[in-house]
SEMARGU-719724 format. One line per field, with one value per residue (C-alpha): residue in one letter; x, y, z. Coordinates in nm, 2 decimals. Example, Ala and Ser with C-alpha at 12.3 -4.5 7.8 and 13.67 -1.06 7.14 Angstrom:
BEGIN
aa	c(A, S)
xx	c(1.23, 1.37)
yy	c(-0.45, -0.11)
zz	c(0.78, 0.71)
//
This chain:
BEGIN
aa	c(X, X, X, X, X, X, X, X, X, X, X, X, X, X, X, X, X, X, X, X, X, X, X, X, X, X, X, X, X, X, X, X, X, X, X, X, X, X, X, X, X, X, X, X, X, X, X, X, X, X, X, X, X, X, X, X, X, X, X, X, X, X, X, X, X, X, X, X, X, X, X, X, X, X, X, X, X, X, X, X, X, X, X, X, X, X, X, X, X, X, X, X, X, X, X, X, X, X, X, X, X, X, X, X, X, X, X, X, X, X, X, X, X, X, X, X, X, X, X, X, X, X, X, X, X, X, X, X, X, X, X, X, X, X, X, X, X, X, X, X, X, X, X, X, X, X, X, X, X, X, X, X, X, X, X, X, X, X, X, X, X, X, X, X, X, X, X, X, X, X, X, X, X, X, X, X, X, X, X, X, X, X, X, X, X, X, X, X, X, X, X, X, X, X, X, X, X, X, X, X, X, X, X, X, X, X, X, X, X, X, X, X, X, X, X, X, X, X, X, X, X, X, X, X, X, X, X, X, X, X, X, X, X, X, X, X, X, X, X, X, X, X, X, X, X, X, X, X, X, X, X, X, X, X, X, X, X, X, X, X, X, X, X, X, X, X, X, X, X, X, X, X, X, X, X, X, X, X, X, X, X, X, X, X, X, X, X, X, X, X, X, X, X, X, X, X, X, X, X, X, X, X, X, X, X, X, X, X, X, X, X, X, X, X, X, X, X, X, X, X, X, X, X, X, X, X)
xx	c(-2.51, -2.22, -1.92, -1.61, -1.41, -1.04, -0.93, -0.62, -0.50, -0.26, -0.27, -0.66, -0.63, -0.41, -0.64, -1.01, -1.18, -1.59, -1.72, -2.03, -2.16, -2.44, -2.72, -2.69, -3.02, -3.12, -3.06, -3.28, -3.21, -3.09, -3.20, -3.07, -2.99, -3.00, -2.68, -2.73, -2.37, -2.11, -1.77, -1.40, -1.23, -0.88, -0.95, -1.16, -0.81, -0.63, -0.88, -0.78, -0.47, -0.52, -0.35, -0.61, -0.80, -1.06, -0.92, -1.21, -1.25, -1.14, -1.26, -1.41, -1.63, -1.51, -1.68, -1.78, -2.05, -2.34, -2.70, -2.97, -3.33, -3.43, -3.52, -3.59, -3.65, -3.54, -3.69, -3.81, -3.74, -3.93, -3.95, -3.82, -4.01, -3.93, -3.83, -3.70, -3.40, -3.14, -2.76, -2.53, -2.15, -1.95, -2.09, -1.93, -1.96, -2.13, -1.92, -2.20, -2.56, -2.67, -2.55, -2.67, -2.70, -2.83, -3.12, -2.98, -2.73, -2.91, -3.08, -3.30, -3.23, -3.43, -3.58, -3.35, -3.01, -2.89, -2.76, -2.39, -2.38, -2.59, -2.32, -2.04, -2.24, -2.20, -1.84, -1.62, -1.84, -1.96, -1.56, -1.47, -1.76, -1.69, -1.33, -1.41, -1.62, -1.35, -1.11, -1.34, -1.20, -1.42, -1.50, -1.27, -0.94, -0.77, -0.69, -0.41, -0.45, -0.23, -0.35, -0.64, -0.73, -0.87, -1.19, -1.23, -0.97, -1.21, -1.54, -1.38, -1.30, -1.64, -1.82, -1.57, -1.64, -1.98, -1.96, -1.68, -1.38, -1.09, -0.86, -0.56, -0.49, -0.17, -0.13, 0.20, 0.14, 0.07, -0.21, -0.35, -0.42, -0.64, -0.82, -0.96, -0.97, -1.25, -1.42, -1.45, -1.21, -0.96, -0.68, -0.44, -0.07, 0.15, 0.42, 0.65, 0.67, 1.01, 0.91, 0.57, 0.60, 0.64, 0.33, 0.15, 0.29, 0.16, -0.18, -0.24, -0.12, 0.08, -0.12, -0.07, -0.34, -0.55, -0.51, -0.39, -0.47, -0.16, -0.25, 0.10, 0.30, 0.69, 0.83, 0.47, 0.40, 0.70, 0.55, 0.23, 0.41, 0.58, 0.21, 0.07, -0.04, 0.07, -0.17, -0.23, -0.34, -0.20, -0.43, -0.34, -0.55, -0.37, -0.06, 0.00, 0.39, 0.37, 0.61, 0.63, 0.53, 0.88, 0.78, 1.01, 1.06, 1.14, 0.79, 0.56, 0.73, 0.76, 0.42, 0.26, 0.13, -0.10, -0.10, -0.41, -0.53, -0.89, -1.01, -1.34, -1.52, -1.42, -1.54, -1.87, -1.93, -1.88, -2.14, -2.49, -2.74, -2.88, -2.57, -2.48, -2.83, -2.74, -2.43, -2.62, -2.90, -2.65, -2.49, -2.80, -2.87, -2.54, -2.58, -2.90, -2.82, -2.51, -2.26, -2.13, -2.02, -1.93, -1.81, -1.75, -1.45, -1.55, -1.87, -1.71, -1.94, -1.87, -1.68, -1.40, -1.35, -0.97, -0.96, -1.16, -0.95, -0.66, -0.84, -0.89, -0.54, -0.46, -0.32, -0.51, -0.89, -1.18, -1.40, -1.50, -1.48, -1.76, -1.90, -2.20, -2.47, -2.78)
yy	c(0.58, 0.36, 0.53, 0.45, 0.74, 0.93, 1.12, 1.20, 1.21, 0.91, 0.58, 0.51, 0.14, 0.28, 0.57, 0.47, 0.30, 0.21, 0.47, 0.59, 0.93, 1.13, 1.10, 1.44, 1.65, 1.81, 2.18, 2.41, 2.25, 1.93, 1.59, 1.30, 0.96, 0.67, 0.51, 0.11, 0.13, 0.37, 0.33, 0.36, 0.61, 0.69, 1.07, 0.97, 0.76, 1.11, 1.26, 1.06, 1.12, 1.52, 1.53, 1.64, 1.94, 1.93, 1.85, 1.80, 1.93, 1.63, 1.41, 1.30, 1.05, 0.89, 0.88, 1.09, 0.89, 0.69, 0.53, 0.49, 0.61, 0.94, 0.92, 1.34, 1.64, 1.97, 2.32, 2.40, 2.06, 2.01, 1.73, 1.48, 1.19, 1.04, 0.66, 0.73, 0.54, 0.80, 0.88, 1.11, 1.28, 1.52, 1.51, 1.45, 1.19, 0.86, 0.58, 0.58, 0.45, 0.84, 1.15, 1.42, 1.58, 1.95, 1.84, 1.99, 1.72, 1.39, 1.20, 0.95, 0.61, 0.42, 0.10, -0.10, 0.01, -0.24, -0.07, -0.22, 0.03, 0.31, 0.37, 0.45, 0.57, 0.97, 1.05, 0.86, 0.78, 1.19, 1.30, 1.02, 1.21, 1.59, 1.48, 1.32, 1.65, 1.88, 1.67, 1.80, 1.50, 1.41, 1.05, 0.89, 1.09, 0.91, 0.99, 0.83, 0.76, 0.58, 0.39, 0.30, -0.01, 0.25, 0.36, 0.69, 0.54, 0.21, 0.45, 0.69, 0.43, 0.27, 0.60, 0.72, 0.41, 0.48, 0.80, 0.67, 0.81, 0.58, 0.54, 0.37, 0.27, 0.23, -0.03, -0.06, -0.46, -0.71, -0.90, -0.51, -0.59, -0.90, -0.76, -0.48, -0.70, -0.92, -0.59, -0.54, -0.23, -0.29, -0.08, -0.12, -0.11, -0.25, 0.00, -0.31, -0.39, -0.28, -0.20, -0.05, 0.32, 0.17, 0.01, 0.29, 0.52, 0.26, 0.21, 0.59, 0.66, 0.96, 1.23, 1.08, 1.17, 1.42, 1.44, 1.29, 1.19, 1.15, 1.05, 0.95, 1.21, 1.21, 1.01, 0.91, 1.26, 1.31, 0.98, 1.09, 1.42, 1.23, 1.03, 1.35, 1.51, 1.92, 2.11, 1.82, 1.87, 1.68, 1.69, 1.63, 1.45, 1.30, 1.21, 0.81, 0.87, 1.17, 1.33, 1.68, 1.60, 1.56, 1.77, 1.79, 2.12, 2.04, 1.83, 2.13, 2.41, 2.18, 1.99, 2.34, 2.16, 2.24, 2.15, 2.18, 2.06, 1.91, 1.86, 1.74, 1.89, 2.23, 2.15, 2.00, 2.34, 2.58, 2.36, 2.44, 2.23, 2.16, 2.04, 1.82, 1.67, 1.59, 1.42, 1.17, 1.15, 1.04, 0.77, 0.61, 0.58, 0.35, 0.21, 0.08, -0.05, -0.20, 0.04, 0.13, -0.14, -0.06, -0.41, -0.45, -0.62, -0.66, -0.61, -0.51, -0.43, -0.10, -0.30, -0.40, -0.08, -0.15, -0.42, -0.26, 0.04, -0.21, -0.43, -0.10, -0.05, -0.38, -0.38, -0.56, -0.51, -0.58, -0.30, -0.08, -0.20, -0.10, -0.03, -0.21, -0.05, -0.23)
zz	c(3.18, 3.04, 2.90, 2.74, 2.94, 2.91, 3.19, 3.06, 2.71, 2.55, 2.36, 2.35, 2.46, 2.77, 2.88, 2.79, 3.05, 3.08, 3.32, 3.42, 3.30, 3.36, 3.10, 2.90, 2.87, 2.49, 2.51, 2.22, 1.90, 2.00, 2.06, 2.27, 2.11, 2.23, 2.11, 1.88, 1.76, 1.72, 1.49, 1.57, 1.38, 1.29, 1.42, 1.72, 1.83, 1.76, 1.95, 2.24, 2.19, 2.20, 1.92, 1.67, 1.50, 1.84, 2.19, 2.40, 2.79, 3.02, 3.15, 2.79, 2.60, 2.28, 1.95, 1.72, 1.47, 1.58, 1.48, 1.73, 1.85, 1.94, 2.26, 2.36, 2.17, 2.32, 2.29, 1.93, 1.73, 1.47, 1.22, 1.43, 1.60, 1.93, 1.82, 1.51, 1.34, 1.29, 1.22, 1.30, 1.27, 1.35, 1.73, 2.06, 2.28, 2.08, 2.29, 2.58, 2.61, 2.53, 2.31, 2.20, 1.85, 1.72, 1.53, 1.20, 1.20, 1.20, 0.96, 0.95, 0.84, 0.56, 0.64, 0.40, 0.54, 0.83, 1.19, 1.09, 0.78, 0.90, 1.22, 0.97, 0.67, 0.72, 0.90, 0.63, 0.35, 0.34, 0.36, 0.06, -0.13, -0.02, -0.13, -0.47, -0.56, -0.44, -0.69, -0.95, -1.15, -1.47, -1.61, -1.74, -1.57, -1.30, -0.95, -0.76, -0.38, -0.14, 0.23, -0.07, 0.18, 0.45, 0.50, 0.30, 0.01, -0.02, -0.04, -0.26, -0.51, -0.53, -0.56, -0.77, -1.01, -0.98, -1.13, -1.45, -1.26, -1.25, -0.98, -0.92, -0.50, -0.37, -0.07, 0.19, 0.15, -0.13, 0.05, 0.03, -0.31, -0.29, -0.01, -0.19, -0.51, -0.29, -0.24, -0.59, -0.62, -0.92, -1.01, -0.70, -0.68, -0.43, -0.31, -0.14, -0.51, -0.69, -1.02, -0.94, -1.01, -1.38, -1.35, -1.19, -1.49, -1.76, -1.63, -1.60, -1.93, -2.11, -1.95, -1.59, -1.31, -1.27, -0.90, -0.61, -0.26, 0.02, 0.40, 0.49, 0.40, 0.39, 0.09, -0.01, -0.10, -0.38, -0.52, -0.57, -0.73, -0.98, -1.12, -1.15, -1.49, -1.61, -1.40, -1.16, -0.81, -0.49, -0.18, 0.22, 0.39, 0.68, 0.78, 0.86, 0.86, 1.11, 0.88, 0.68, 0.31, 0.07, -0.27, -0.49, -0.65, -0.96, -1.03, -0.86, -1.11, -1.45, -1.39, -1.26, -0.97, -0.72, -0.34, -0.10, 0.24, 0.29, 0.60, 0.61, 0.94, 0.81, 0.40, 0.57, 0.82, 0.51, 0.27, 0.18, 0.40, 0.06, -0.13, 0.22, 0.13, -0.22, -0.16, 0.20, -0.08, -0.33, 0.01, 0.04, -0.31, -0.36, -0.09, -0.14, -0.49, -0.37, -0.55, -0.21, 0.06, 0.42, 0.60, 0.93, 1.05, 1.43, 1.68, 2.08, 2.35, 2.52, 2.83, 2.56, 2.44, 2.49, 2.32, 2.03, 1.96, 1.96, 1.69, 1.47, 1.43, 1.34, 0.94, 0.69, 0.87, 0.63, 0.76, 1.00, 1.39, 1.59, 1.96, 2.05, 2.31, 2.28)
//
């Protein structure tokens, strides 16, 4: 089968290359996929890089999320028909014509939602939800979030919305603003702006946010500090500087502050199966009505894969960039 292969771990568009592979069998419990499209994600590019929470055995298949048809069932799979529209994340391997999933970890995919959305619907859109519910912020508080113009800070505010929490985004660039304005997200804040802490500080109001989200790190991190309310909460989730998170001591001890990590794999392994089908329920739900949007910046066949992991780090995407198969 086609592959987008790494043999060696570095920049993606310097070490993946389309390959052939051979077509992976279903073991007990799983099922083989038969790959429509399949998204590029921030961690599958760390991935490649070996520089993230899994380093896969080389040589190694990108991709970690996917749509596409069932095409076998292994032993003891139940439930599940061959030809069925499904989705799934948190797997190994989705840049190819085939990959396979442990049953328990795909589901299918309603008639009304379009391949485009269904390839990025779980990975991102699942961790933006996991996340808001482990804010435990209440209607009407406000959570601050910078990098608001990627994936998980775009879905996070229009679920967030959805359920009367506010939250105020923070962009690196002032065209960040209108582009998320365009998506109908409200509420953002241009850091290359000189006077916008001030703003930040008078939209949020005299009790100041609830929580906060960082994914750069470094100076981002004692910002985020300073909009947060007494009792407030800061969380990690990623690193865009590549720096150690600056907290200054004085805002954790007066503001009784709070730091945590969230990582999402881990959050979604220790979940119920139940509450995970709540909050996909909850996806589809807003998706279908429209609440939630998931646009697609660009379309790549597998043979450009180079090309497409380049295009996904370009600032200033609209949406998601995606591998085609079929």
């Amino acid at each position: 089968m086609r592959s987008a292969i790494h043999t060696t771990f570095g920049e993606p568009a310097d070490v993946l290359a389309l390959g052939d592979s051979t077509i992976p069998q279903p073991g007990p419990g799983e099922v083989r996929i038969k790959t429509l499209l399949a998204p590029i994600h921030n961690h599958d590019l760390w991935t490649v890089r070996g520089k993230y929470g899994y380093k896969p055995t080389l040589p190694a298949i990108g991709g970690s999320e996917a749509v596409g048809i069932v095409e076998a069932l292994g032993e003891g799979v139940e439930g599940i028909i061959i030809g069925q529209r499904v989705m799934a994340a948190s797997v190994h391997g989705t840049w190819a014509e085939y990959f396979i999933a442990p049953a328990r970890m795909i589901i299918p995919v309603p008639d009304g939602i379009a391949d485009e959305a269904a390839a990025q619907l779980i990975a991102m859109p699942l961790s933006a939800l996991m996340l808001l519910e482990f804010l435990q912020a209440e209607p009407g508080q406000w959570i601050v979030q910078n990098t608001a113009n990627g994936a998980v800070g775009k879905t996070l505010a229009m679920l967030a919305a959805a359920r009367g929490v506010h939250v105020l985004g923070l962009v690196r660039r002032d065209a960040g603003v209108d582009e998320l304005k365009a998506l109908g997200i409200n509420n953002v804040l241009s850091t290359a702006q000189p006077d916008w802490k001030t703003r930040a500080q008078a939209l949020l109001g005299d009790t100041l946010a609830h929580s906060a989200v960082d994914s750069i790190g470094g100076q981002a991190s004692a910002d985020l500090v300073s909009l947060l309310g007494d009792n407030g909460t800061l969380v990690s989730f990623g690193t865009m500087a590549g720096e150690a998170m600056q907290i200054p001591s004085g805002d954790l001890i007066f503001k009784q502050a709070t730091v945590k990590g969230f990582w999402g794999s881990k959050v979604s392994q220790q979940m119920s199966v139940e509450n995970k089908r709540r909050l996909v329920g909850e996806l589809l739900q807003r998706v279908l009505s429209g609440e939630l949007e998931l646009p697609v910046q660009a379309i790549y066949g597998l043979g450009d894969v180079a090309e497409a992991v380049t295009a996904s780090l370009l600032p200033g995407r609209k949406g998601k960039v995606l591998l085609r198969l079929r």
